[in-house]
DSSP file (Angstrom, degrees, kcal/mol; ACC not computed):
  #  RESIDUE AA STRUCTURE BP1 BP2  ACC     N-H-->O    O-->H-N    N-H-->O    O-->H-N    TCO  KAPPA ALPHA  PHI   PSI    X-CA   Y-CA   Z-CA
    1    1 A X    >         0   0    0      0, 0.0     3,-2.4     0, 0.0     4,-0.2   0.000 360.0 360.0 360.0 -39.5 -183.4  -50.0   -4.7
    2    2 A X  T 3   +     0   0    0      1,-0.3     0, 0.0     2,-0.2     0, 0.0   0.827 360.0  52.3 -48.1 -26.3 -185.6  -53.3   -4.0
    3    3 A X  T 3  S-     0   0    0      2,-0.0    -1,-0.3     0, 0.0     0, 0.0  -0.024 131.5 -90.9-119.9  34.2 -186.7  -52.0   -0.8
    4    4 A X  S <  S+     0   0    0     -3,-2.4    74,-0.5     1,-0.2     2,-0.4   0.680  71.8 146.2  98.7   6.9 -187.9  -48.8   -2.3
    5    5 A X  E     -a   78   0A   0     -4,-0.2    -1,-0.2     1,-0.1    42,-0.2  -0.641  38.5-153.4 -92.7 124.1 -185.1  -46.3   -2.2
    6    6 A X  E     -     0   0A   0     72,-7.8    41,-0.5    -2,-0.4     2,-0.3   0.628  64.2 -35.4-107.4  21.0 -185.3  -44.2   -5.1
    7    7 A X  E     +aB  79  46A   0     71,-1.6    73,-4.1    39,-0.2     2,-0.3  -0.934  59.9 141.4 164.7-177.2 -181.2  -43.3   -5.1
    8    8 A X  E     -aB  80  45A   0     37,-5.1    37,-1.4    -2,-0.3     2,-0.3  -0.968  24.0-130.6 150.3-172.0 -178.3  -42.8   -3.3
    9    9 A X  E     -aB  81  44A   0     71,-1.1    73,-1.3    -2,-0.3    35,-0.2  -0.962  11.6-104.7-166.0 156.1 -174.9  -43.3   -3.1
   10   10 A X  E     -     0   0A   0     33,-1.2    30,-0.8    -2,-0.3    33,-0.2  -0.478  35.0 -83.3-120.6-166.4 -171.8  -44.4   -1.3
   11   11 A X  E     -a   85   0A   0     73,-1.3    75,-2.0    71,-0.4     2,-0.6  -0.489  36.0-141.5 -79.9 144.8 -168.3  -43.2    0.6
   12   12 A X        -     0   0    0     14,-0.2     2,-0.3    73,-0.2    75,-0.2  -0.917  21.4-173.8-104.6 138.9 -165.5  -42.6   -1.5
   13   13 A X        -     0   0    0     -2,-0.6    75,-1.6    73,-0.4     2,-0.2  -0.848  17.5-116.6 -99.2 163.6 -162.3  -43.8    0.0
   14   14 A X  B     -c   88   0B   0     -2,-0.3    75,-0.1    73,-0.1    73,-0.0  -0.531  34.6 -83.8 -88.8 175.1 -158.3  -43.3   -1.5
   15   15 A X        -     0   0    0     73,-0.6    73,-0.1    -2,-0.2    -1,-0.0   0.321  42.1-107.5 -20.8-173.0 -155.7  -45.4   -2.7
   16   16 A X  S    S+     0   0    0      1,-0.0    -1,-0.1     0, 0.0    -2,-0.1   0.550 122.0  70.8-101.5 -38.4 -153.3  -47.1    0.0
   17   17 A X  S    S+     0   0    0      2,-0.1    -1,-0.0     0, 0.0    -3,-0.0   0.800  79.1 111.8 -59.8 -11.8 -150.9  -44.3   -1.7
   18   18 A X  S    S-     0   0    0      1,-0.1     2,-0.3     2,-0.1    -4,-0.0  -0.289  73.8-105.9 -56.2 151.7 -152.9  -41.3    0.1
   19   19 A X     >  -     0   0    0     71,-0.1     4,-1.3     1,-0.1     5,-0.3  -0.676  25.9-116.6 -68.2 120.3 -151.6  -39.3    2.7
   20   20 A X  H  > S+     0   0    0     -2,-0.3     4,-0.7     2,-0.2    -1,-0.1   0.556 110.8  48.2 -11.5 -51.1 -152.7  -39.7    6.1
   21   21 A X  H >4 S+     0   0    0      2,-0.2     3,-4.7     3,-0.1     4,-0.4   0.978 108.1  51.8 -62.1 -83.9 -154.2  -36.4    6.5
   22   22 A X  H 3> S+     0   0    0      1,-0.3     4,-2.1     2,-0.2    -2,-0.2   0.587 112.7  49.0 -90.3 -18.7 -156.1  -36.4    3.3
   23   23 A X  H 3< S+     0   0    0     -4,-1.3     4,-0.4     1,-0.2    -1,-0.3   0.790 114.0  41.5 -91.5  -3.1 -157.7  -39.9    4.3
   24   24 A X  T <X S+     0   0    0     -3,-4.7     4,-3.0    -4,-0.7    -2,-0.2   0.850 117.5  49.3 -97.9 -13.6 -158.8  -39.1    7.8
   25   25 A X  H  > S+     0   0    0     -4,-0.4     4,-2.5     1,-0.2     5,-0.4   0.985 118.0  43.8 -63.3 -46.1 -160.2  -35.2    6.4
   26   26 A X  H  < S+     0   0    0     -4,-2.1     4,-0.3     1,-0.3   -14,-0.2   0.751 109.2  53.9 -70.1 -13.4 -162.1  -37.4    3.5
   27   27 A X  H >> S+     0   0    0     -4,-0.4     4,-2.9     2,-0.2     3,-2.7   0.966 113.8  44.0 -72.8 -56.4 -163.3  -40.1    6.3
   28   28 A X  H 3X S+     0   0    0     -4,-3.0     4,-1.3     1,-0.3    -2,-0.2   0.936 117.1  48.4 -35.6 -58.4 -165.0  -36.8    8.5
   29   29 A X  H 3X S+     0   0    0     -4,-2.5     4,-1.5     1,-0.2    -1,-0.3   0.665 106.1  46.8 -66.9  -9.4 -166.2  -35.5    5.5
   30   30 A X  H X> S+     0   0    0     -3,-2.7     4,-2.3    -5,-0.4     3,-0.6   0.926 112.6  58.9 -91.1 -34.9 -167.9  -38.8    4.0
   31   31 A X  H 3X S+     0   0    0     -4,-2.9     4,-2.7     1,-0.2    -2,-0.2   0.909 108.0  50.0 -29.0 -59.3 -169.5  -39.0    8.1
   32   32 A X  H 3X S+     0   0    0     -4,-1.3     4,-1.5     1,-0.3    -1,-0.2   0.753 106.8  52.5 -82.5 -35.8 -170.9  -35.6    7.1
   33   33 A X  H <<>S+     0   0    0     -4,-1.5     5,-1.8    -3,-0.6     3,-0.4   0.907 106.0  49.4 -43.1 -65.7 -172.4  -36.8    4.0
   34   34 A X  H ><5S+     0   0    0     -4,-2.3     3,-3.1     3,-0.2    -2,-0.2   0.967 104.8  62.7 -32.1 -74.6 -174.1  -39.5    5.2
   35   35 A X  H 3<5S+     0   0    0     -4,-2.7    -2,-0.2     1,-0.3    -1,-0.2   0.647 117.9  34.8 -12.5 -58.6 -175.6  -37.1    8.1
   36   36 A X  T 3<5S-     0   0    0     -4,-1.5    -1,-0.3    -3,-0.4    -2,-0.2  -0.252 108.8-118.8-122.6  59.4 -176.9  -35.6    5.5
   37   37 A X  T < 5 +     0   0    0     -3,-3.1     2,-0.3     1,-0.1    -3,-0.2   0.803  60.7 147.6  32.4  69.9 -177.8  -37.9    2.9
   38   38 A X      < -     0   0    0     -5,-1.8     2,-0.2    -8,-0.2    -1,-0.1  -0.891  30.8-160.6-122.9 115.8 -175.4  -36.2    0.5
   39   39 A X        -     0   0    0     -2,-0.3     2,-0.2    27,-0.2     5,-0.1  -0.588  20.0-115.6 -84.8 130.2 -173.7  -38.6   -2.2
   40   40 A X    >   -     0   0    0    -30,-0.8     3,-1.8    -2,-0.2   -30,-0.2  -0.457  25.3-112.4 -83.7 145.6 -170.3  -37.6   -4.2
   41   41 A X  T 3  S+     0   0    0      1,-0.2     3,-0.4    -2,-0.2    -1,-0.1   0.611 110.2  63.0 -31.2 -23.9 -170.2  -37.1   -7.5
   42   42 A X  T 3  S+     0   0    0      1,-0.3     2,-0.2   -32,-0.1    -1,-0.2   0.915 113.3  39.4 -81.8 -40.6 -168.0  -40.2   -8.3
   43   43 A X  S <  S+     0   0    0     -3,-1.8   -33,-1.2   -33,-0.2    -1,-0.3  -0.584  72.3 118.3 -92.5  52.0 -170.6  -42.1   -7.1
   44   44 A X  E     +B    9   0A   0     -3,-0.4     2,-0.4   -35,-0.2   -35,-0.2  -0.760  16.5 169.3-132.1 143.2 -174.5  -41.8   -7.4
   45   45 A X  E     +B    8   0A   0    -37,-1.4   -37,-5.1    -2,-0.2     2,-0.2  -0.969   7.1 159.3-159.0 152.4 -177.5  -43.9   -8.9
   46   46 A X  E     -B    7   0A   0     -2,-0.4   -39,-0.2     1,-0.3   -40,-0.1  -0.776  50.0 -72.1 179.1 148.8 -181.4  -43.3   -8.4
   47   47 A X        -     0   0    0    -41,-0.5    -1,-0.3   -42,-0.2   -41,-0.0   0.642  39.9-118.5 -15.1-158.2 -184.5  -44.8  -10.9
   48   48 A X  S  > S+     0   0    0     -3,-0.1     4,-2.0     3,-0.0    -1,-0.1   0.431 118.6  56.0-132.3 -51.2 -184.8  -43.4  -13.8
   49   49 A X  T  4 S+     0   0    0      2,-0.2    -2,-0.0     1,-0.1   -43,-0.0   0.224 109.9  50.6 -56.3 -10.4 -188.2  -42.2  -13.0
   50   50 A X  T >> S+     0   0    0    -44,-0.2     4,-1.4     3,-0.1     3,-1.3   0.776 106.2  54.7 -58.4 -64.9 -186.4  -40.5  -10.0
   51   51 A X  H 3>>S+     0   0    0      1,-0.3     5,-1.9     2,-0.2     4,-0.9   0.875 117.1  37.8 -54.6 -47.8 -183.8  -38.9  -12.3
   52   52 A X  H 3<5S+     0   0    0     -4,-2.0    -1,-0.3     1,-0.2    -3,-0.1   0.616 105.5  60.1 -87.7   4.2 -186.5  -37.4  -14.3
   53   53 A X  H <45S+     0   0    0     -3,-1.3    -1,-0.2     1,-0.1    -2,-0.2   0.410 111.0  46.7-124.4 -30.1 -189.2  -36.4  -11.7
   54   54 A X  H  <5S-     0   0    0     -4,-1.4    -2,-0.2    18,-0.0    -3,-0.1   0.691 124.8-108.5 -96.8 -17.8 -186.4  -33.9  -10.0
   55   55 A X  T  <5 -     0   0    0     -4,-0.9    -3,-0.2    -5,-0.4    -4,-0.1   0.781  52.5 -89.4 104.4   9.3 -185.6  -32.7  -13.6
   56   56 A X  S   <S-     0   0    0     -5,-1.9     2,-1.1    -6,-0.1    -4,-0.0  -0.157  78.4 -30.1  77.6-177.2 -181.8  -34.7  -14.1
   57   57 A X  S    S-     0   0    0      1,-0.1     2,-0.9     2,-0.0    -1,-0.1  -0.685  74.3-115.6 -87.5 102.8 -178.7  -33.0  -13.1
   58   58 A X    >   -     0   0    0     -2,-1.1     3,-2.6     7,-0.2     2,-1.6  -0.262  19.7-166.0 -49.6 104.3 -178.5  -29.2  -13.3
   59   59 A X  T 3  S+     0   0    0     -2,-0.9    -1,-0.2     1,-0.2    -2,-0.0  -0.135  77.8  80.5 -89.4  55.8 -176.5  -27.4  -15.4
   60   60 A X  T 3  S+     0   0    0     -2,-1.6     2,-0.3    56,-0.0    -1,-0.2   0.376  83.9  87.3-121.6  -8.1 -176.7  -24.3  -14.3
   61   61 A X    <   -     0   0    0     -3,-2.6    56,-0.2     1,-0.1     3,-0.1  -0.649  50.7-172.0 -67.6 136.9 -174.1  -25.6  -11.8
   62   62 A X  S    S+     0   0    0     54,-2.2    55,-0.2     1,-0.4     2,-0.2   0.157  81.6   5.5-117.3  12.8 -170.3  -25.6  -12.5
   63   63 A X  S    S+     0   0    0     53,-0.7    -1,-0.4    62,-0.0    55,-0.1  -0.508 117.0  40.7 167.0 138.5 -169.8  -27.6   -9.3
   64   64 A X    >>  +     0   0    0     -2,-0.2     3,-1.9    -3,-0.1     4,-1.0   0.335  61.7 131.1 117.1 -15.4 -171.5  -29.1   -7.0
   65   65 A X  H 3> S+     0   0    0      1,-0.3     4,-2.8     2,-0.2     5,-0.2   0.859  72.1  70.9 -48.1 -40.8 -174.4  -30.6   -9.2
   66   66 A X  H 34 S+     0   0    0      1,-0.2    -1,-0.3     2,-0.2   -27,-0.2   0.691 101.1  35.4 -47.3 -37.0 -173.7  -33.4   -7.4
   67   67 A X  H <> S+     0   0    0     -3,-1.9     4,-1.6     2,-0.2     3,-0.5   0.830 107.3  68.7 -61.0 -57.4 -175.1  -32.3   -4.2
   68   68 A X  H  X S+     0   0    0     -4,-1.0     4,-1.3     1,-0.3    -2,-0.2   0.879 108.5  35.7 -44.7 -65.7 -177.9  -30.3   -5.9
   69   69 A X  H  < S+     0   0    0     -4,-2.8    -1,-0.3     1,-0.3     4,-0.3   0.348 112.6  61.3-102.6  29.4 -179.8  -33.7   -7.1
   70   70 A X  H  > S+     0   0    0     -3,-0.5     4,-2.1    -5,-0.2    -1,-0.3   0.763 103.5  48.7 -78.9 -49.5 -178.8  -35.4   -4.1
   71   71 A X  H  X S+     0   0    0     -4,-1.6     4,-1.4     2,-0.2    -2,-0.2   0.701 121.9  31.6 -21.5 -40.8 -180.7  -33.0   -2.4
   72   72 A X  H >< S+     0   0    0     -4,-1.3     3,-2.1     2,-0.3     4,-0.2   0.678 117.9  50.3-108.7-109.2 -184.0  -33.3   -4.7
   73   73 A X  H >> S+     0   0    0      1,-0.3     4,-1.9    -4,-0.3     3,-1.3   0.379 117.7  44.6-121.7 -46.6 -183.6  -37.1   -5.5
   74   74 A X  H 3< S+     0   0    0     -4,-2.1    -1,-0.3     1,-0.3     3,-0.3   0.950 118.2  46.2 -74.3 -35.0 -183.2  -37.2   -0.9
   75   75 A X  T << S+     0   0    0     -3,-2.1    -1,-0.3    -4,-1.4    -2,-0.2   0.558 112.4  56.6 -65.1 -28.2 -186.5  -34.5   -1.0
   76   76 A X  T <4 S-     0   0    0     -3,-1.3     2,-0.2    -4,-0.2    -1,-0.2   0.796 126.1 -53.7 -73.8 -43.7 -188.2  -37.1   -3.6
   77   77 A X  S  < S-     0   0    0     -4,-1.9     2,-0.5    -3,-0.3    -1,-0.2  -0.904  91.2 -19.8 174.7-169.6 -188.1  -40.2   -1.7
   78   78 A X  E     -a    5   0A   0    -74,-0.5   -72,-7.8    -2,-0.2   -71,-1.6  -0.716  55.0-174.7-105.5 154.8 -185.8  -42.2    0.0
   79   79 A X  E     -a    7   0A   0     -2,-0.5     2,-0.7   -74,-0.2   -71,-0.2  -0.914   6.1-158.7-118.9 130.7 -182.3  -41.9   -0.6
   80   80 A X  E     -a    8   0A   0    -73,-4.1     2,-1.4    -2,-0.4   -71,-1.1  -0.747  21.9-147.3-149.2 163.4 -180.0  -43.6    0.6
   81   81 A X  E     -a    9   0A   0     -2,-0.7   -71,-0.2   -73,-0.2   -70,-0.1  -0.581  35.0-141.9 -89.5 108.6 -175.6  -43.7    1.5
   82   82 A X  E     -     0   0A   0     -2,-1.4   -71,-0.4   -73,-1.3   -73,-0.0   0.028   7.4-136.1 -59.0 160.4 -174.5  -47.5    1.1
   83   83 A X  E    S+     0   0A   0    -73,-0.1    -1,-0.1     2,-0.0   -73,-0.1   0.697  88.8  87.6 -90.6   0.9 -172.0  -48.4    3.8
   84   84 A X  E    S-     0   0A   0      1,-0.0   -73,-1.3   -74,-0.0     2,-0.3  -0.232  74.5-156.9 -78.2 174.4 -169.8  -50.3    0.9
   85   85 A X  E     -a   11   0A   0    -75,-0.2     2,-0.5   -73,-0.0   -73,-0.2  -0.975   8.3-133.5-158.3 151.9 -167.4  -47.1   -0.5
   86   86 A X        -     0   0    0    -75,-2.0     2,-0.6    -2,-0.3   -73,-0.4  -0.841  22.4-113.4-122.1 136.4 -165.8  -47.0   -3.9
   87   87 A X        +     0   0    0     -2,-0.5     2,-0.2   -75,-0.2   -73,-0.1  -0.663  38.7 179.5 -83.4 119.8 -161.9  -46.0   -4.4
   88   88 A X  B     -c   14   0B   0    -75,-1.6   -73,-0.6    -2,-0.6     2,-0.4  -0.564  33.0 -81.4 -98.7-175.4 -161.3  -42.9   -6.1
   89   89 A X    >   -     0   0    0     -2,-0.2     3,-0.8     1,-0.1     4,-0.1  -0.594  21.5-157.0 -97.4 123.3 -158.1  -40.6   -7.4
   90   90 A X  T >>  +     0   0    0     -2,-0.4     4,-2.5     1,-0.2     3,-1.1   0.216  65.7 111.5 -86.1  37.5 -156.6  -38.3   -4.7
   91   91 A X  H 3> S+     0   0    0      1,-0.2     4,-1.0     2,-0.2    -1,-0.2   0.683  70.7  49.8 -66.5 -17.9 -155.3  -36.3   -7.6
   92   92 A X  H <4 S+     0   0    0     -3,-0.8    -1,-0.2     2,-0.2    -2,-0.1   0.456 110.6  58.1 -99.3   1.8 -157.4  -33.2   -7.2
   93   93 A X  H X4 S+     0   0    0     -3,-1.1     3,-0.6     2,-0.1    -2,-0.2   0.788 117.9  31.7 -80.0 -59.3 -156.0  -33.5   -3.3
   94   94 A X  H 3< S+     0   0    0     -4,-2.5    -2,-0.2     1,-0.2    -3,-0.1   0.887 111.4  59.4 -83.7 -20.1 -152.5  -33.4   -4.6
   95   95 A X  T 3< S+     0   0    0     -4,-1.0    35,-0.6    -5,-0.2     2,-0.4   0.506 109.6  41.6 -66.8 -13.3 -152.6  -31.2   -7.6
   96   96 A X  S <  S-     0   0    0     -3,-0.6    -1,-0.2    -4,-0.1     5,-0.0  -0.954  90.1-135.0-145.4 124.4 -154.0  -28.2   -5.8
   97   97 A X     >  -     0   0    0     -2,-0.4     4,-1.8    -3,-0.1    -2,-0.1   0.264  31.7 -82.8 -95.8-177.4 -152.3  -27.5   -2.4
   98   98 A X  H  > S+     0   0    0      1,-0.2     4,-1.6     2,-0.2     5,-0.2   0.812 124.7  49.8 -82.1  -2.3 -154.0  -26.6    0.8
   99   99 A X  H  > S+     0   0    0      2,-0.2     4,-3.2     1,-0.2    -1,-0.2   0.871 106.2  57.1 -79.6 -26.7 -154.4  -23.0    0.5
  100  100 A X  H  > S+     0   0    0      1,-0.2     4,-1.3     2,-0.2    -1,-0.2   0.824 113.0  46.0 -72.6  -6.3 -156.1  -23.5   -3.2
  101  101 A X  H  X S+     0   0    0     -4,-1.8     4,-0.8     2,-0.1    -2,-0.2   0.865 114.8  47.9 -87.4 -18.5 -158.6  -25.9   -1.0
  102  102 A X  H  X S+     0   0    0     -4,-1.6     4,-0.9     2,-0.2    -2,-0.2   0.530 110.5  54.3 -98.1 -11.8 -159.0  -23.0    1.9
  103  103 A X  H >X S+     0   0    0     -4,-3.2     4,-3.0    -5,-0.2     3,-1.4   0.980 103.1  46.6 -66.6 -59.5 -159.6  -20.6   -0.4
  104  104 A X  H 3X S+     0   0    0     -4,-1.3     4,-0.9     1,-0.2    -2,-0.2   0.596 113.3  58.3 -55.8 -13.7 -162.3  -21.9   -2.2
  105  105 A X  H 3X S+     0   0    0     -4,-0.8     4,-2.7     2,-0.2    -1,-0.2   0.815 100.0  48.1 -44.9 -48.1 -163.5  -22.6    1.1
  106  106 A X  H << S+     0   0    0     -3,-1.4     4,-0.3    -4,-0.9     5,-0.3   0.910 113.1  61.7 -65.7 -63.7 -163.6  -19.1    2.6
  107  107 A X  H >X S+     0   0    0     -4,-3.0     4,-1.6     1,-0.2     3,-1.2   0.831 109.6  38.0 -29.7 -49.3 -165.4  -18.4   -1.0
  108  108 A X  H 3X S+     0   0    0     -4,-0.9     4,-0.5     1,-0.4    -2,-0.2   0.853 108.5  55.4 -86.9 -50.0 -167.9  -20.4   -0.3
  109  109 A X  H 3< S+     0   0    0     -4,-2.7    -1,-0.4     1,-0.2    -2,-0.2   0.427 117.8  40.8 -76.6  13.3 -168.5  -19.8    3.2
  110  110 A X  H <4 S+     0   0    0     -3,-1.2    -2,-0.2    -4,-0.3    -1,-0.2   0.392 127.1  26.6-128.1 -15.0 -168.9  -16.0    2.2
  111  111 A X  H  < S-     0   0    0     -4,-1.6     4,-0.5    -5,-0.3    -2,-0.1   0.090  95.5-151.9-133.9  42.5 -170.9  -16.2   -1.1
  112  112 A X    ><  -     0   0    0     -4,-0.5     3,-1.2     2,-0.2     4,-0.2   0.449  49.4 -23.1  11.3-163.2 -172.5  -19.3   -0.5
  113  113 A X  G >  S+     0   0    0      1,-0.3     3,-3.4     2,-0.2     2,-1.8   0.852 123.0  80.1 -36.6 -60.0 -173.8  -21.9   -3.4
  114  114 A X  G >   +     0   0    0      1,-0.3     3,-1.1     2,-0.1    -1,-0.3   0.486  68.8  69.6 -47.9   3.7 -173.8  -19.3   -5.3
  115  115 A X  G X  S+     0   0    0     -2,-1.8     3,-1.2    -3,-1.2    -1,-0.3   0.738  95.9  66.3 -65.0 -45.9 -169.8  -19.2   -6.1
  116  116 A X  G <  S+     0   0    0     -3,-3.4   -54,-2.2     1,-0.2   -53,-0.7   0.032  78.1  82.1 -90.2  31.2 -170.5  -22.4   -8.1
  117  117 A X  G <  S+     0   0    0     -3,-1.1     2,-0.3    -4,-0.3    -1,-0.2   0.533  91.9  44.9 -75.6 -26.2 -172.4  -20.6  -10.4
  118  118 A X    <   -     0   0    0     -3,-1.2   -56,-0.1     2,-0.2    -1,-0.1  -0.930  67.0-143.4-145.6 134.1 -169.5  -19.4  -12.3
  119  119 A X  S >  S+     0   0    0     -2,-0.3     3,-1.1     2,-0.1     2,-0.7   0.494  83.5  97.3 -81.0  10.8 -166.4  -21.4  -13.6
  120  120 A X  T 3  S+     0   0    0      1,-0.2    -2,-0.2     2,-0.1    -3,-0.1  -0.591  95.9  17.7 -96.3 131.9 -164.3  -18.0  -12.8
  121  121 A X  T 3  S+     0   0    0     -2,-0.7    -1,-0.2     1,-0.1     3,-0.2   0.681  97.5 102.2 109.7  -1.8 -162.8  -18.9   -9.0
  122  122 A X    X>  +     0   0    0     -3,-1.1     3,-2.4     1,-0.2     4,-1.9  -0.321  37.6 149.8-146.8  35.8 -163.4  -22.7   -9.3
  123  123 A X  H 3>  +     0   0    0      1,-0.3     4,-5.5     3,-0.2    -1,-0.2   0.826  65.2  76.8  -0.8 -56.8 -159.4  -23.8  -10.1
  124  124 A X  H 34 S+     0   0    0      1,-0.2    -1,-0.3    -3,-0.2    -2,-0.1   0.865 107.3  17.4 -58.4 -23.3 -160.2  -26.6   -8.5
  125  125 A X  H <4 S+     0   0    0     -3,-2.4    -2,-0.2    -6,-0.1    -1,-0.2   0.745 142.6  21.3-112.0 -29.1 -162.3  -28.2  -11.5
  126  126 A X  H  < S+     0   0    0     -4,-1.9     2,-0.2    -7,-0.1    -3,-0.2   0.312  90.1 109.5-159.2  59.3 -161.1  -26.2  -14.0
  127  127 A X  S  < S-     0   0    0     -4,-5.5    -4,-0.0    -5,-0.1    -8,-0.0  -0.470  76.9 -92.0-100.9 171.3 -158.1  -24.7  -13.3
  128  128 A X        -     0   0    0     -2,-0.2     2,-0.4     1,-0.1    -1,-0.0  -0.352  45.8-132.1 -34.6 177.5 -154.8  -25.3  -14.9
  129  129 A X        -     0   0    0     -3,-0.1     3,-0.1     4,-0.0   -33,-0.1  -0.969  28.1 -99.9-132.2 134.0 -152.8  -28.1  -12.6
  130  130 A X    >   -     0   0    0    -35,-0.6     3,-0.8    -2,-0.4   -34,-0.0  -0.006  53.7 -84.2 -55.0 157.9 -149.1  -27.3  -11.7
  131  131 A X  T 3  S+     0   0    0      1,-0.2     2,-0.9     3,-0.1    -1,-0.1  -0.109 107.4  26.5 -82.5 155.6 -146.5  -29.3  -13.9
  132  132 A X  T 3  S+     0   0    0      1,-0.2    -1,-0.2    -3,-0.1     2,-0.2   0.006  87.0 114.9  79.2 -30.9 -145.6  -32.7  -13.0
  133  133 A X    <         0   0    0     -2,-0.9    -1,-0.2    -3,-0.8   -38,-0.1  -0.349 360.0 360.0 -99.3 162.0 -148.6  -33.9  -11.2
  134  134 A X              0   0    0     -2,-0.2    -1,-0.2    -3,-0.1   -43,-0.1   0.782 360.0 360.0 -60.7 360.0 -150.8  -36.7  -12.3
């Protein structure tokens, strides 16, 4: 932020406890992020005068917001993905198996953003989660 950056964000890694798979897909995916100067939700900061000059976080998203003012805040000014990365919960990894993530995938890739328009389809944030898991 000293050197002008007006947000951004870092790589999320998991716990030690994560499954192999889920930390080398989340490693590709945080590569892909960078590429394109997208920051996860868990993790994001920009000005204040940034935050308000793109108009704050849209709620007209039910997922995905995150992306959305990573997009405008990266369209604003510079943005940028720190190399440091902050541990989050692989809970929404294990609570919803891989077909509920390749579905909502398949969604996505066939009715594009717009699928996060609408909480109906979007389990993953706020559907019920199967008995037992954290």
């Amino acid at each position: 932020m000293a050197e002008g950056a007006v947000g951004g964000g870092c790589p999320v890694r998991f716990p030690a406890g994560a499954r192999w798979n889920e930390r080398v897909f989340t490693a590709a995916l945080m590569q892909v992020f960078r590429w394109t100067k997208i920051a996860p939700g868990c993790f994001l900061f920009c000005t204040r005068q940034a935050f308000d000059a793109v108009g704050g976080f849209d709620t007209r998203w039910y997922a995905g917001e995150d992306v959305a003012i990573s997009r405008a805040l990266a369209a604003h000014g510079r943005f940028v993905i720190l190399r440091e990365s902050v541990q989050t919960s692989d809970r929404k990894l294990r609570t919803f198996g891989l077909f509920d993530h390749l579905r909502l995938m398949v969604r996505f890739s066939l009715r594009g953003r717009r699928v996060l328009r609408s909480r109906e389809r979007l389990d993953l944030w706020y559907g019920k989660r199967r008995n037992g898991d954290r």
